[in-house]
Biopython code that builds the backbone (N, CA, C, O; Angstrom):
import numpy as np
from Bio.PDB.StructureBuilder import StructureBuilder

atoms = [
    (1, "UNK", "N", (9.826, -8.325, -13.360)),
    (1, "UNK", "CA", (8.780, -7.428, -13.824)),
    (1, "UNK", "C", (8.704, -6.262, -12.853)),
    (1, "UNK", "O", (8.390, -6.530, -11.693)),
    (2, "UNK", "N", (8.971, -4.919, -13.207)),
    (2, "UNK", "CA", (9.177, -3.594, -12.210)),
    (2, "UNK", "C", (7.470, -3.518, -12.016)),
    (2, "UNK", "O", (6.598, -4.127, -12.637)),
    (3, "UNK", "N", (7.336, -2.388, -10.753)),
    (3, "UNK", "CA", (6.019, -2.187, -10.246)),
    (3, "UNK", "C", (5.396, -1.534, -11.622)),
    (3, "UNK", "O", (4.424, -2.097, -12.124)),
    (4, "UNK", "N", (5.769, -0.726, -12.045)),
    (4, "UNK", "CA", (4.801, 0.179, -13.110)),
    (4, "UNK", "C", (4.361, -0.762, -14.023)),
    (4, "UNK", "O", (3.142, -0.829, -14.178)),
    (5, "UNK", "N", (5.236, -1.682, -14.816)),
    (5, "UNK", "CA", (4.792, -2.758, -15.360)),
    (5, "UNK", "C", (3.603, -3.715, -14.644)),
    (5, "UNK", "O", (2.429, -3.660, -15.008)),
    (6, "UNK", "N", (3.893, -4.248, -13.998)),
    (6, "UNK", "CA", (2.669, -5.087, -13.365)),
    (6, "UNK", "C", (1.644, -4.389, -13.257)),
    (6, "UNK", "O", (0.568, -4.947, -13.472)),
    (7, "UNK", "N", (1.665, -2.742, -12.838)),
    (7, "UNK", "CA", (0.488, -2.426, -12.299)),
    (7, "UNK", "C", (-0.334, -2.296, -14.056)),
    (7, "UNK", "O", (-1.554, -2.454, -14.101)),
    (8, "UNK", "N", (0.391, -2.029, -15.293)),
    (8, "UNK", "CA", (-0.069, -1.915, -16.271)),
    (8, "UNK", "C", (-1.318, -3.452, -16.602)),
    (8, "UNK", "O", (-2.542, -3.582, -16.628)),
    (9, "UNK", "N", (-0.124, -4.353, -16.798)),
    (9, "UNK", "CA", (-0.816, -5.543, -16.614)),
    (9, "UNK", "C", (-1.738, -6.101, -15.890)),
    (9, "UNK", "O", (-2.215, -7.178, -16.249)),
    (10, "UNK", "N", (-2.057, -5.623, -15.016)),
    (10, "UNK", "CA", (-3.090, -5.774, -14.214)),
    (10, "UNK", "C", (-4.269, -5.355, -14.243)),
    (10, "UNK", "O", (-5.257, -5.984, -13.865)),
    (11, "UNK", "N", (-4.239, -4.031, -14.789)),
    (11, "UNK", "CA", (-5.182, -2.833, -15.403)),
    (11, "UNK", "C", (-5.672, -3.717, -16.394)),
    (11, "UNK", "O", (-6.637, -4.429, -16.117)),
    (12, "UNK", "N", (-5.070, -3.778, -17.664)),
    (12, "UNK", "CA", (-5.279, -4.655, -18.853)),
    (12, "UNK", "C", (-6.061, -5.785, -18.559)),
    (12, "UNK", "O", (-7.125, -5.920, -19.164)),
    (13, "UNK", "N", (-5.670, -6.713, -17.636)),
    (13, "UNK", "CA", (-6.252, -8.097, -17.202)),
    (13, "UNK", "C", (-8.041, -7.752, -16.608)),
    (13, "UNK", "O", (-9.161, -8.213, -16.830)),
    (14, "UNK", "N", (-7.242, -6.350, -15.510)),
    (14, "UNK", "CA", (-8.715, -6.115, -15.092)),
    (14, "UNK", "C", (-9.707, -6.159, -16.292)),
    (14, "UNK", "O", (-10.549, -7.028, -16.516)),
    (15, "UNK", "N", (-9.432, -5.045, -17.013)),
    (15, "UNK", "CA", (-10.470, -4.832, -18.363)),
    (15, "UNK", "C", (-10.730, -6.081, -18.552)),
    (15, "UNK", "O", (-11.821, -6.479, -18.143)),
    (16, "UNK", "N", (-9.891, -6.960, -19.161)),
    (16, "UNK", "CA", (-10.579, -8.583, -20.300)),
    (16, "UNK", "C", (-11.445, -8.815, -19.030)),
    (16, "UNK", "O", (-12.660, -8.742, -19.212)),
    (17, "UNK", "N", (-11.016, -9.079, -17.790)),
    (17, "UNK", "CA", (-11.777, -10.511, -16.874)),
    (17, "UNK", "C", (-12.907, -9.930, -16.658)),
    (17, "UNK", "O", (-13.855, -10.696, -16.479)),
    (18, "UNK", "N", (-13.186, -8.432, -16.603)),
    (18, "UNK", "CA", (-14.573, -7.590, -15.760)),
    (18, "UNK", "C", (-15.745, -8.186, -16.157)),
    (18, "UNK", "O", (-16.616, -8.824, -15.567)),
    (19, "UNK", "N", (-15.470, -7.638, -17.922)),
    (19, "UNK", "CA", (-16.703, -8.216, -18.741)),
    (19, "UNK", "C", (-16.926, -9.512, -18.531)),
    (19, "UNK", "O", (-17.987, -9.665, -17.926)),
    (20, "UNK", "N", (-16.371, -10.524, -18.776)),
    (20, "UNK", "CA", (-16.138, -11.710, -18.575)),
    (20, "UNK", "C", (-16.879, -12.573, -16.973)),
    (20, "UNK", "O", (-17.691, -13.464, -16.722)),
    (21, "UNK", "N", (-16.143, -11.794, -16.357)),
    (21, "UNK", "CA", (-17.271, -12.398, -14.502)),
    (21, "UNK", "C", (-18.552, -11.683, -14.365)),
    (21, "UNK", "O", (-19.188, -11.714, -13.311)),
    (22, "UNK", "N", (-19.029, -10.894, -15.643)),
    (22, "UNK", "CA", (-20.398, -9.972, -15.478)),
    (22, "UNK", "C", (-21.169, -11.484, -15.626)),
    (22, "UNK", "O", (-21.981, -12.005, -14.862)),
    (23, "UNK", "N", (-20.640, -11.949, -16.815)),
    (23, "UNK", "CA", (-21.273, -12.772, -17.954)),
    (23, "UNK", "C", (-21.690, -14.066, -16.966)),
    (23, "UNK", "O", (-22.703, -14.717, -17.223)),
    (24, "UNK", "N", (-20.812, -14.399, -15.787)),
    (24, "UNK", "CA", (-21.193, -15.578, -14.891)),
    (24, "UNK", "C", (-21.369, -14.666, -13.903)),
    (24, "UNK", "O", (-20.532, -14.664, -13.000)),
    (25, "UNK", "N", (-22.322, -13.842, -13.865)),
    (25, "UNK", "CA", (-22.697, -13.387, -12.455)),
    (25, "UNK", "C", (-22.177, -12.914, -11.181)),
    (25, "UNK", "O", (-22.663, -12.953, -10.051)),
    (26, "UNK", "N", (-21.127, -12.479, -11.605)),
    (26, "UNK", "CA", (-19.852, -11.860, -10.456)),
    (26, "UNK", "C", (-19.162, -10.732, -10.382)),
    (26, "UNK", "O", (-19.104, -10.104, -11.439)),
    (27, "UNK", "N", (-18.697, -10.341, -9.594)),
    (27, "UNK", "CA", (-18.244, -9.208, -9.662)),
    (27, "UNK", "C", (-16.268, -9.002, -9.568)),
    (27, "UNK", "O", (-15.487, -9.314, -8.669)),
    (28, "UNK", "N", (-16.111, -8.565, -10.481)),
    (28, "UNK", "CA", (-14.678, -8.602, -10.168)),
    (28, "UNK", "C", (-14.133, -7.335, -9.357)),
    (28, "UNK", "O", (-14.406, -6.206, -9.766)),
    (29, "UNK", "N", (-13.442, -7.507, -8.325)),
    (29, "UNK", "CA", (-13.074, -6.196, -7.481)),
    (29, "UNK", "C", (-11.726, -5.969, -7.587)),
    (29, "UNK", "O", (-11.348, -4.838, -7.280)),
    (30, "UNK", "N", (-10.598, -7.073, -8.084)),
    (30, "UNK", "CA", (-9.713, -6.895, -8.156)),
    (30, "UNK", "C", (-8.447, -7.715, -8.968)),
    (30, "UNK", "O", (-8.701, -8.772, -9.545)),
    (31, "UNK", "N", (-6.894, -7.074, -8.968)),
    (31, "UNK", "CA", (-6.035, -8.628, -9.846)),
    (31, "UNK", "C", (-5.449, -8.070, -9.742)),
    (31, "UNK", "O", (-5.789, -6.959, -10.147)),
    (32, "UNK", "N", (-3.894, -8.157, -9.088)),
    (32, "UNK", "CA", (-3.024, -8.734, -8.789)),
    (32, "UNK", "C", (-1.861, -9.123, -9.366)),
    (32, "UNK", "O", (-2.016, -10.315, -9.632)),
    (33, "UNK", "N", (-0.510, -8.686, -9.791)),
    (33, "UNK", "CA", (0.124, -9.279, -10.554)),
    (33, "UNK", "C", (1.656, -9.503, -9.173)),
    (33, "UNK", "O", (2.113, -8.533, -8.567)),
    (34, "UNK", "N", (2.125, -10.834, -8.987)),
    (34, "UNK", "CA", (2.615, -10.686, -8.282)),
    (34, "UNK", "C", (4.138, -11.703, -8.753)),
    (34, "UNK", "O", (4.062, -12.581, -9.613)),
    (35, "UNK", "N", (5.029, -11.477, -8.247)),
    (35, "UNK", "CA", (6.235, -12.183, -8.682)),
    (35, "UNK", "C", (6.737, -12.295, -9.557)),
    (35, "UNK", "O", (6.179, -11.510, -10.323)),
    (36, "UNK", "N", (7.802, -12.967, -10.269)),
    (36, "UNK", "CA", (8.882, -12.627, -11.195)),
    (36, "UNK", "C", (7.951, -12.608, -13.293)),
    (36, "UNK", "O", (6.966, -13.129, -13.816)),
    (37, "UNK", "N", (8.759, -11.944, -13.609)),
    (37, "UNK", "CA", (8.299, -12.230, -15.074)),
    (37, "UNK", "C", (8.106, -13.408, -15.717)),
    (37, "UNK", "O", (7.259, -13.674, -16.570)),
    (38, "UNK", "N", (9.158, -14.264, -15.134)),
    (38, "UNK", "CA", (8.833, -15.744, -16.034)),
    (38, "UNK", "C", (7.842, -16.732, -15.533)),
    (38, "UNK", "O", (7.505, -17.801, -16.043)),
    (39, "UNK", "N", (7.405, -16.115, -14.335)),
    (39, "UNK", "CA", (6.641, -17.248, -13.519)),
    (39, "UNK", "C", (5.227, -16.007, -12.757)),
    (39, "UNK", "O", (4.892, -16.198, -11.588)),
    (40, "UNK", "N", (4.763, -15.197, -13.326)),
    (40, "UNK", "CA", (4.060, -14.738, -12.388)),
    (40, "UNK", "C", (2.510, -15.106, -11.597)),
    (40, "UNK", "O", (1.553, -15.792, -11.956)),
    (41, "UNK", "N", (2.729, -14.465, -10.620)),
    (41, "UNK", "CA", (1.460, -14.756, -9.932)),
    (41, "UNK", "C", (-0.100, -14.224, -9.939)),
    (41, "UNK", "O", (-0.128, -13.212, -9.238)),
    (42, "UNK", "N", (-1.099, -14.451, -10.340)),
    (42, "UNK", "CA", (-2.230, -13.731, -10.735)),
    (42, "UNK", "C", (-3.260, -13.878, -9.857)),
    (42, "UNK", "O", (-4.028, -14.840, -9.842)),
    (43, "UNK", "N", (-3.295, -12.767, -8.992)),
    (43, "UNK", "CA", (-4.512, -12.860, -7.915)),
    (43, "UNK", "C", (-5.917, -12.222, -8.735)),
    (43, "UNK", "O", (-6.008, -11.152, -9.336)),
    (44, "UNK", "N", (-7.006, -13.331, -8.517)),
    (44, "UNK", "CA", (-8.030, -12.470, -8.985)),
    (44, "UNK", "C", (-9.447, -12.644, -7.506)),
    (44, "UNK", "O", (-9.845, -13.705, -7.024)),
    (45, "UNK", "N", (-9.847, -11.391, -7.175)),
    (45, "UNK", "CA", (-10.817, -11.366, -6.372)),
    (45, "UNK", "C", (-11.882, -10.839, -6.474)),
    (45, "UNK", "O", (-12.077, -9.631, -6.337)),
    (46, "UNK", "N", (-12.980, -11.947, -6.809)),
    (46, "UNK", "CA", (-14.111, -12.133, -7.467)),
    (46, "UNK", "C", (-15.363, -11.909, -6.282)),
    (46, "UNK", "O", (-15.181, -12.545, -5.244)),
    (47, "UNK", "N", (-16.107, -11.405, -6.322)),
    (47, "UNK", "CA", (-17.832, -11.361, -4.919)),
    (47, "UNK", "C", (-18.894, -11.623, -6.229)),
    (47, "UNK", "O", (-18.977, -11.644, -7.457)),
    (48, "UNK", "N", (-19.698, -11.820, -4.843)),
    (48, "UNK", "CA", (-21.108, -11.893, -6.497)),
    (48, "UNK", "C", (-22.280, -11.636, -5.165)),
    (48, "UNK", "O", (-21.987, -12.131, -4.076)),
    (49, "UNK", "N", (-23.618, -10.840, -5.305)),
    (49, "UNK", "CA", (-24.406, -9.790, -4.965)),
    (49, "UNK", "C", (-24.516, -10.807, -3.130)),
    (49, "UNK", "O", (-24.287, -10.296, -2.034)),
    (50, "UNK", "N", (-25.001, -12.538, -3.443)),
    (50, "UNK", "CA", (-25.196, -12.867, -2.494)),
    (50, "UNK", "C", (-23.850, -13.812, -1.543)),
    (50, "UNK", "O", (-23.980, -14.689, -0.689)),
    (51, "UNK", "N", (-22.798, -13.283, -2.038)),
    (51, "UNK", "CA", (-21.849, -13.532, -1.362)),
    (51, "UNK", "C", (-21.380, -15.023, -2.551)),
    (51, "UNK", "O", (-22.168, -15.755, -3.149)),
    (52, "UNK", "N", (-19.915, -15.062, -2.562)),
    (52, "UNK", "CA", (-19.114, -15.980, -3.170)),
    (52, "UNK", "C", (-18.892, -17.059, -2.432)),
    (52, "UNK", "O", (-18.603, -16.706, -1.289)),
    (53, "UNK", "N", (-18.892, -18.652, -2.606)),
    (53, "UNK", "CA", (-18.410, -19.521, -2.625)),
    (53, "UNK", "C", (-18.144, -20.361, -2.867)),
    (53, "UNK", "O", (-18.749, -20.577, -3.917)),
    (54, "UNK", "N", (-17.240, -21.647, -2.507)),
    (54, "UNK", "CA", (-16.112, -21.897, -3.021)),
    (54, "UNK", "C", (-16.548, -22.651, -4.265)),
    (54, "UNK", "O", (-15.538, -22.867, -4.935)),
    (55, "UNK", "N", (-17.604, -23.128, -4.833)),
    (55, "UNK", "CA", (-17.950, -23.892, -6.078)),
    (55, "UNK", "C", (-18.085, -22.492, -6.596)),
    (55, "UNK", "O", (-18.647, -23.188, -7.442)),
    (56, "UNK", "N", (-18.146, -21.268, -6.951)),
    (56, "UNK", "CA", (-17.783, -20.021, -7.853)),
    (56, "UNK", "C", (-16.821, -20.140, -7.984)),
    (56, "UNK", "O", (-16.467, -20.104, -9.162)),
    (57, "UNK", "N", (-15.810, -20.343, -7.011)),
    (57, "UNK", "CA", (-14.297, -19.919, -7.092)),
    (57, "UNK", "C", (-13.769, -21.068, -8.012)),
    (57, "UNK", "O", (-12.645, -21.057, -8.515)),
    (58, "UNK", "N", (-14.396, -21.743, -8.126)),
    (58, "UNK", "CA", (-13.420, -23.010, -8.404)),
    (58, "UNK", "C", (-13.892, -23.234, -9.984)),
    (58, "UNK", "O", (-13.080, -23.762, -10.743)),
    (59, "UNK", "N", (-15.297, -22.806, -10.522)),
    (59, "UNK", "CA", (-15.726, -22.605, -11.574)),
    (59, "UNK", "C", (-15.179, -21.560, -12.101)),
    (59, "UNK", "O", (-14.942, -21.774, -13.290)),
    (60, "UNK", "N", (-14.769, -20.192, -11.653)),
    (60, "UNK", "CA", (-14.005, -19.036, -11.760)),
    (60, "UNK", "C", (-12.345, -19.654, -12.167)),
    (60, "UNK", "O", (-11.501, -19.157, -12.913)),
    (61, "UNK", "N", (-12.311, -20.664, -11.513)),
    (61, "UNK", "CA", (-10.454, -20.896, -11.743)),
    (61, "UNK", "C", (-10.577, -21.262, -13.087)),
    (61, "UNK", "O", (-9.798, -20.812, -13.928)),
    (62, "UNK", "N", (-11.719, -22.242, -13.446)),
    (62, "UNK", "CA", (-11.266, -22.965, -15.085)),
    (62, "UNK", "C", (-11.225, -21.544, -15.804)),
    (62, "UNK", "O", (-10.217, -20.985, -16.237)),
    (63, "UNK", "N", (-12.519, -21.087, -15.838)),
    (63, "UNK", "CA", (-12.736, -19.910, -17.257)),
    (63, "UNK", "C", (-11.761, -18.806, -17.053)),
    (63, "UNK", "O", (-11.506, -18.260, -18.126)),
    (64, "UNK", "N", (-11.084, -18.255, -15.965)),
    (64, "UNK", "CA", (-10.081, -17.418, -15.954)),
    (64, "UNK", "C", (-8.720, -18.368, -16.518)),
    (64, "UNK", "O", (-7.875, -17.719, -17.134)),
    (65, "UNK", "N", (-8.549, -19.348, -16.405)),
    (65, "UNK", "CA", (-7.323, -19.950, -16.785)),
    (65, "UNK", "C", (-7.594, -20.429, -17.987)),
    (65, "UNK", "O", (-6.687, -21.187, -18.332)),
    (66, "UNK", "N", (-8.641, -20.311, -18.984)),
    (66, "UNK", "CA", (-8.218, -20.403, -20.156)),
    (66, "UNK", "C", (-8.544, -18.968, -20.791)),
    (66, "UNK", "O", (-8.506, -18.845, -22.015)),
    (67, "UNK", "N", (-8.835, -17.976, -20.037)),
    (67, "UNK", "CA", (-8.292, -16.547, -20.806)),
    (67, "UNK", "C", (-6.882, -16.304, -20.216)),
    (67, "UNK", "O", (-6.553, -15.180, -20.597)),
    (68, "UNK", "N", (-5.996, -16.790, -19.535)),
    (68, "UNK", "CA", (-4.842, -16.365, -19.015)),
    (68, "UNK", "C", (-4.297, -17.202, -20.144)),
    (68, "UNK", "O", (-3.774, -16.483, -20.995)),
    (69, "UNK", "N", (-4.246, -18.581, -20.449)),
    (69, "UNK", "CA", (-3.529, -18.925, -21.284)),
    (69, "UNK", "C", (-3.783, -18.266, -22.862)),
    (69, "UNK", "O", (-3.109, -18.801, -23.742)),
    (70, "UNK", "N", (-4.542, -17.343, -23.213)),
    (70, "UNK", "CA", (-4.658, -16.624, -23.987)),
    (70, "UNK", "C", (-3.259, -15.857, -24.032)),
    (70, "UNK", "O", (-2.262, -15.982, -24.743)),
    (71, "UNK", "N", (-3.655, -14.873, -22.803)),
    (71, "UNK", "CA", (-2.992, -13.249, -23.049)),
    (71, "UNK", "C", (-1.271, -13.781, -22.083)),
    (71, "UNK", "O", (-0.552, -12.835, -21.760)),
    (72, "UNK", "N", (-0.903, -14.857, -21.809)),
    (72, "UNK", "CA", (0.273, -14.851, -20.849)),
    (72, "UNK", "C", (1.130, -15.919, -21.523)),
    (72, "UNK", "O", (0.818, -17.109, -21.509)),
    (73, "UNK", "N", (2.025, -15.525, -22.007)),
    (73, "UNK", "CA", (3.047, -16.574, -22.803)),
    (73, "UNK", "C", (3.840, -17.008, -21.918)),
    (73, "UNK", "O", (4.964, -16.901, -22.408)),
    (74, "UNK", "N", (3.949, -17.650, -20.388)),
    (74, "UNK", "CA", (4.912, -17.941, -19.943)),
    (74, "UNK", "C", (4.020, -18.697, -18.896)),
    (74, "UNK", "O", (2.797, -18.574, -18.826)),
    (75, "UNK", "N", (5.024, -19.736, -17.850)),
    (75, "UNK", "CA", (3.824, -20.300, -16.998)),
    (75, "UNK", "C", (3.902, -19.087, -15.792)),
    (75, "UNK", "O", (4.665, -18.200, -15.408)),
    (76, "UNK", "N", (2.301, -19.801, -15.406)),
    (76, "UNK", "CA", (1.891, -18.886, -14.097)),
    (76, "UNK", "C", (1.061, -19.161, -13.562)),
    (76, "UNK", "O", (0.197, -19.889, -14.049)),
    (77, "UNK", "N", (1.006, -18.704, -12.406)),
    (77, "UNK", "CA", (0.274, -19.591, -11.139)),
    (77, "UNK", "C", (-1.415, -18.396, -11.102)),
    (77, "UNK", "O", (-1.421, -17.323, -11.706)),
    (78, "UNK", "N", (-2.265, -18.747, -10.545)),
    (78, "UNK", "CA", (-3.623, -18.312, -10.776)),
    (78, "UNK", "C", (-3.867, -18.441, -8.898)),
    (78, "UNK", "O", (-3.365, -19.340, -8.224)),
    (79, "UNK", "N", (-4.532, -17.587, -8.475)),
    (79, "UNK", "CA", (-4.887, -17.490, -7.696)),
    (79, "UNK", "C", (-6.626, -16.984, -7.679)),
    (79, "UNK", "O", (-6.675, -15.954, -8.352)),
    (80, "UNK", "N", (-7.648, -17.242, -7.300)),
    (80, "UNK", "CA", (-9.246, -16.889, -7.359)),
    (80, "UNK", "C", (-9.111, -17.112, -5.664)),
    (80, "UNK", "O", (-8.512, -17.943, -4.981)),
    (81, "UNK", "N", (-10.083, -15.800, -5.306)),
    (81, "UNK", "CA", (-10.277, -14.941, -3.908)),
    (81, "UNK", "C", (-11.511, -14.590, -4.014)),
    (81, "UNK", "O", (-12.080, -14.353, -5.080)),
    (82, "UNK", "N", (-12.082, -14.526, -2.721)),
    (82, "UNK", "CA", (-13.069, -13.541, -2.175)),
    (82, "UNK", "C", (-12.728, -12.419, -1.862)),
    (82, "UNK", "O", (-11.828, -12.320, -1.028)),
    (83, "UNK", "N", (-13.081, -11.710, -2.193)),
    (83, "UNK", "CA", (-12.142, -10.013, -1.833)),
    (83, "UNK", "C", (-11.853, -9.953, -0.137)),
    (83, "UNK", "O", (-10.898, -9.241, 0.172)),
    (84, "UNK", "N", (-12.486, -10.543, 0.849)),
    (84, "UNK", "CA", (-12.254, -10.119, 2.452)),
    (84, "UNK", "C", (-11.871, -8.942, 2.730)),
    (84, "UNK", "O", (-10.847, -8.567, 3.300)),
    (85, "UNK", "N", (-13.107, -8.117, 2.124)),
    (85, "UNK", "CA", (-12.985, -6.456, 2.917)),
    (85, "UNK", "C", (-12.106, -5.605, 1.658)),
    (85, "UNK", "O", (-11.698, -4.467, 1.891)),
    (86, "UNK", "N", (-11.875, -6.227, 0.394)),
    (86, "UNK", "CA", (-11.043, -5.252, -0.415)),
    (86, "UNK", "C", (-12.119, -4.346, -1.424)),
    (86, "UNK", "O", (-12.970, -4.984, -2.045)),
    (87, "UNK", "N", (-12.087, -3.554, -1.502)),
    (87, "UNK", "CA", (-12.854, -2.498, -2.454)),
    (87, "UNK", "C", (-12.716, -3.042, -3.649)),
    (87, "UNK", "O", (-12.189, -4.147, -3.785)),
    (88, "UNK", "N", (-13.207, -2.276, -4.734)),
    (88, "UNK", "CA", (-13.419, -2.986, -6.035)),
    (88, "UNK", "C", (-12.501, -1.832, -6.742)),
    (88, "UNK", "O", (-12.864, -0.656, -6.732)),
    (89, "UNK", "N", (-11.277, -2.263, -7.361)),
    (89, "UNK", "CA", (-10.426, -1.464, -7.638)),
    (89, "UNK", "C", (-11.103, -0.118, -8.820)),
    (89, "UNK", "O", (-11.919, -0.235, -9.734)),
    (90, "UNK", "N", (-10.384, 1.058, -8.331)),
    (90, "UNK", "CA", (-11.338, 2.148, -9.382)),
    (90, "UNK", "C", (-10.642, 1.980, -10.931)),
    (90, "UNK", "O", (-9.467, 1.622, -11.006)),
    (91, "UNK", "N", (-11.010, 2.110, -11.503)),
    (91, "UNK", "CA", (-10.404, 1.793, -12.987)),
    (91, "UNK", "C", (-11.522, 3.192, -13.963)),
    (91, "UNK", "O", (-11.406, 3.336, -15.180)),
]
sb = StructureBuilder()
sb.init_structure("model")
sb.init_model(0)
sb.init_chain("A")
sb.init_seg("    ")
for serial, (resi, resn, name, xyz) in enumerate(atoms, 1):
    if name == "N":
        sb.init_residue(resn, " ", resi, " ")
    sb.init_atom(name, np.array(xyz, "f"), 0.0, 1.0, " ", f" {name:<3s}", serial, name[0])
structure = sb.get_structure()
């Protein structure tokens, strides 16, 4: 998967998940598309007003992984983050 591609996909992903982590109280700052086409890697880095942890993240892994198995026809690995200092990507 070339950079321009991923960064497309990522954009796209941003959009579905934004609305989506409003709806459980979070904030999405960022995602990630990382490694090969048939197997890629999906970073998503989620905050929420009084700080994220790890029972969000881990409630965040189910409901993002059944919109990934939506929009991603191939397997792939999921990654859920605390942003640690990353801005909230401009879109």
């Amino acid at each position: 998967m070339g950079i321009v591609k991923r960064e497309a996909f990522a954009a796209e992903l941003f959009d579905q998940i934004d609305s989506l982590a409003s709806t459980h109280q979070l904030q999405l700052i960022d995602v990630e598309i990382k490694g090969q086409t048939h197997n890629p890697i999906v970073v998503v880095y989620l905050d929420k007003e009084d700080g994220i942890g790890i029972d969000d993240l881990a409630a965040a892994n189910r409901w993002l992984a059944t919109l990934l198995d939506e929009v991603i026809d191939t397997s792939y690995t999921l990654e859920v983050s605390s942003p640690g200092g990353r801005s909230r990507r401009q879109v």
